[in-house]
N, C-alpha and C positions, 0 to 999 in steps of 0.2 A: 626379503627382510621387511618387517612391518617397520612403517612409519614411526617416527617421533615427534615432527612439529605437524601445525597446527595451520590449516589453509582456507582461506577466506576467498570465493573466487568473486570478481565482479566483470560486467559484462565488458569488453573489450572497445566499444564504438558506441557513439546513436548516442538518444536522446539518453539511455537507462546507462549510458558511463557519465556522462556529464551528471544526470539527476542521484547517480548513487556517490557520486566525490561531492557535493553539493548538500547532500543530507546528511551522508556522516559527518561531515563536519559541523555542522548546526547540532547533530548531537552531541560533540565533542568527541567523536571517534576520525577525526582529519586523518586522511590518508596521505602516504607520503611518497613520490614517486621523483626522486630526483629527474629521473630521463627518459619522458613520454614513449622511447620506444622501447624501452624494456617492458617485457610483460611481468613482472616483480614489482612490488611492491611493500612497504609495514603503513602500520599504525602504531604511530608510538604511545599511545593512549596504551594499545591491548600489546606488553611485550609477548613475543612467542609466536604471534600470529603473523603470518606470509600473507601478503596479497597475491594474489593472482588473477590477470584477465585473459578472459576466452570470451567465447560466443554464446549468448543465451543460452542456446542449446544444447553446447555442450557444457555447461554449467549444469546445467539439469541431468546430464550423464555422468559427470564427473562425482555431484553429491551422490547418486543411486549405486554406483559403483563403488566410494570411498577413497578416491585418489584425490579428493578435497572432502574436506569437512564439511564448509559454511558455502553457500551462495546468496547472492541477489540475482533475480533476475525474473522476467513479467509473469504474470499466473498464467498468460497464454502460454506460453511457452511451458512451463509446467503444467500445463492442464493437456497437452498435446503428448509431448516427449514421457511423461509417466503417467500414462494413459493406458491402465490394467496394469499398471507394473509399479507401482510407488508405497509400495511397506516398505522399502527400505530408506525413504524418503521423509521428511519432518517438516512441517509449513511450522515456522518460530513467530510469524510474524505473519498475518493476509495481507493487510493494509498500509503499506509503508506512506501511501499519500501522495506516492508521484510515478511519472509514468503512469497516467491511465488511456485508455483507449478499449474499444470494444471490437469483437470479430464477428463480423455480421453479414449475411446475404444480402447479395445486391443484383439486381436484374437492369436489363436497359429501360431507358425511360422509356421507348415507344411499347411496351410490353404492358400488354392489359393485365399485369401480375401486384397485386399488393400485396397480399396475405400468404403463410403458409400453406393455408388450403386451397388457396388458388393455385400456389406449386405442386401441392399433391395433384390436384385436377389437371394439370400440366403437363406432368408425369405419366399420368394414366393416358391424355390422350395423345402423347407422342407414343406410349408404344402400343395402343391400338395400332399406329399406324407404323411397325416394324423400328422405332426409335427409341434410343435411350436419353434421356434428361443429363444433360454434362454440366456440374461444378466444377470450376477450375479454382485450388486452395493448395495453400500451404501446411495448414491443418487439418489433413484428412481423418485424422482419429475420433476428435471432438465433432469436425463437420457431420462424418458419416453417424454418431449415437445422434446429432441433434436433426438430423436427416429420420434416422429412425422412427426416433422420437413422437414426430411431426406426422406419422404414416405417410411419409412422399419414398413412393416406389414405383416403378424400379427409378435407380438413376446410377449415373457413372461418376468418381469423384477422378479429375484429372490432375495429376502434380506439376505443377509448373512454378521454375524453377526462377524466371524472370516475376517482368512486370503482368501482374493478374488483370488490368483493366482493359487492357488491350486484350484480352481471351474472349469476350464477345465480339466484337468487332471485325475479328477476324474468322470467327466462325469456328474458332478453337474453343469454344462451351459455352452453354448458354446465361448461366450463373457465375458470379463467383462468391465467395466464403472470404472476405478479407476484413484485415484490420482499421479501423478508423478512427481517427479523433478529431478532427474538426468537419471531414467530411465534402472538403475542398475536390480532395483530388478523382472523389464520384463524380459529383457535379460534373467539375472540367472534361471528366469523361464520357460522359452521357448517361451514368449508371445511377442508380436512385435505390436506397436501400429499405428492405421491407419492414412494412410498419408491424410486426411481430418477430421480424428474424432474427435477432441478437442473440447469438449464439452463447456466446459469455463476456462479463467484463473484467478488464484486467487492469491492474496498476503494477509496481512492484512489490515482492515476495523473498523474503526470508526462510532461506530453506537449508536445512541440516541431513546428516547423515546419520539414522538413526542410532547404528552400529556404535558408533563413534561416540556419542552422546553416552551410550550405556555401559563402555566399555572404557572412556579414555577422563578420568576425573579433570586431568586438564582440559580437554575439550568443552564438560562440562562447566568449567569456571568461565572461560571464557561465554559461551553461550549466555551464563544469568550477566555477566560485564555488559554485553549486548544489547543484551531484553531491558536489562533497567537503563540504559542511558536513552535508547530508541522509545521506550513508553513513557519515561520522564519527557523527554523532548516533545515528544505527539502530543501527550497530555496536559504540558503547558502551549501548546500553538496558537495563536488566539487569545494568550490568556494575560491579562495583567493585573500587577504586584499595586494596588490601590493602598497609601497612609493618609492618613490625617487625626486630627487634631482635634477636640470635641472639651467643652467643658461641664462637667456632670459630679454629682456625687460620689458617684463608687462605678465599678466597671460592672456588676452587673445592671446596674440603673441605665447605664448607658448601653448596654446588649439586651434592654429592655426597648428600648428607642430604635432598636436597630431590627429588632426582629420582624415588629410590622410590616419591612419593606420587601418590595421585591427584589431589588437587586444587591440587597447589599447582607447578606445572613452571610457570605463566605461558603469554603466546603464545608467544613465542621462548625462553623460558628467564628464570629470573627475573635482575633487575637489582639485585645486590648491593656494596656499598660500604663501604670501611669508616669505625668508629665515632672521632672522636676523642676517645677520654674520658679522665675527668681522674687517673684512677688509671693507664691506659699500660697495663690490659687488653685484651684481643683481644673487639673486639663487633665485628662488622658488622649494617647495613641492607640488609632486602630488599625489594623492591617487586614485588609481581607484580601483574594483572588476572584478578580469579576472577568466575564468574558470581553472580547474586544467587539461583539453587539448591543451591551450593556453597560458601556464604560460611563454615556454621557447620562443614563438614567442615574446608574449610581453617583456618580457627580453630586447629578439633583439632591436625589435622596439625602446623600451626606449634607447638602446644607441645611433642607427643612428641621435636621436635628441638632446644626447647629456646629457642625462641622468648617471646619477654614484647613488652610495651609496643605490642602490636597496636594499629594506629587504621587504622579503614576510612574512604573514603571515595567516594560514587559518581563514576563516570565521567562526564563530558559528555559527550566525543568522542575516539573511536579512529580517528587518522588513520591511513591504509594509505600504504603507498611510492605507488602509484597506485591510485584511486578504479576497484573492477572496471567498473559501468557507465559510468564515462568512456570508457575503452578497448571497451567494448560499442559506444557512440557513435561514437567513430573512426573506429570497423573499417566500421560501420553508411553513416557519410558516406563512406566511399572509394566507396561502390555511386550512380554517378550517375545512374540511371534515375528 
């Protein structure tokens, strides 16, 4: 029997369960899990929609298959597990902003290896000498095209299953293909990663079932619910709600004063209004959105013109007239293959 509701899976552990309850809620999609060991979950924000946690990976199997609709979960992880197999799959979102890390070669420090082509030369002359070049990765899909790639041939990719750093060391391969983000734990291992090898870089990802999307209007509702609170949220990050107070003749005379500047023109132009005060002087209010690199310039700005009673205040959400990767999605479901 086909489904009826509506499933949202997010990863079960690690840094990308904590970083995905921590973001939806800053977009105002809080999640709500009365009893950490249930793997169930809602959002009361989105009624209809089930949370659900699994393991990255099988997040990434569960969207491709449609025994869940929605996932989060890192683009390494999707860039591996629907690896020649992902039409049936929908990136809603590349860049959620957290969770990043990259998956990159790494060889031992005493190894005269810097470069890709120094492993392609590497390659070549271990098996002059009856030898294959061994990677030890988690990621054999993505490793072996960027292996390709690189023309490093031949070589063996080994899957192991533990810890990768310890696979040189022990003479179990001589590379390995692993994930990093501060880079500590090469270091402490003696491993050093190469200065071209970056295989890809990942953060977390918003990913759909395309089926699903094309087929089930309520899935579709929920998905633009998503898209605009997650691009409103991103797109004000950073951003703050700058008023103040300026005395001038008419409000364009004063968006005349304003336009010179650099930081303070707003998206559109700022929104000024006037003041009604109790003397029946000429004040107007302005409001614009300046970033939070620009906040103490526009500051400035606002007094050379003659500006006072500035109050800043951050942004939650900048809605757009339409959400760009909603309209990414549309365009994306018109392709029925």
């Amino acid at each position: 029997m086909d489904r009826t509701d509506i499933r949202l899976a997010l990863p079960s552990k690690g840094a990308l369960y904590e970083g995905s309850f921590d973001f939806l809620a800053a977009c105002g999609l809080k999640v709500y899990q009365p009893n950490p060991r249930q793997y169930a979950a809602t959002i009361p924000a989105l009624p209809g929609l089930t949370v659900m946690f699994q393991r990255p990976g099988d997040i990434v199997t569960g969207v491709r298959e449609g025994s869940v609709d929605f996932g989060i979960t890192g683009y390494d992880v999707l860039a591996e597990k629907a690896f020649g197999n992902g039409h049936k799959i929908l990136t809603l979102h590349e860049a959620l902003g957290y969770g990043p890390c990259t998956l990159h070669l790494a060889t031992p420090e005493e190894k005269p290896v810097q470069t890709m082509a120094d492993v392609a030369a590497w390659a070549a002359a271990l098996a002059a000498n009856g030898r294959t070049l061994r990677i030890a990765t988690k990621f054999p899909n993505v490793t072996g095209a960027f292996l390709d790639e690189k023309g490093v041939r031949p070589y063996k990719l080994v899957n192991v299953e533990g810890t990768l750093e310890i696979a040189p060391a022990i003479g179990f391969a001589d590379l390995i293909a692993d994930l990093v983000s501060s880079g500590v734990t090469l270091r402490d291992n003696h491993l050093r990663p190469l200065t071209d090898g970056q295989i890809l870089a990942s953060q977390a990802v918003l990913i759909a079932n395309k089926k699903a999307l094309q087929e089930r209007p309520e899935v579709l509702a929920i998905a633009r619910h998503m898209l605009e609170y997650i691009e409103a949220h991103l797109r004000a990050a950073g951003s703050y709600l700058v008023t103040a107070n300026i005395r001038g003749d008419s409000p364009e005379a004063i968006a005349a004063r304003m336009r010179d500047k650099a930081h303070i023109a707003g998206l559109q132009g700022p929104t000024i209004s006037r003041v009604i005060t109790h003397d029946g002087a000429d004040w107007f209010a302005i409001n614009i959105v300046v970033a939070k690199a620009d906040l103490f310039p526009a500051i400035a700005e606002l007094r050379t013109i003659g500006g006072s009673g500035v109050i800043v205040a951050p942004c939650t959400y900048i809605f757009e007239e339409e959400p760009v990767r909603y309209k990414a999605m549309l365009a994306a479901l018109a392709d029925r293959d």
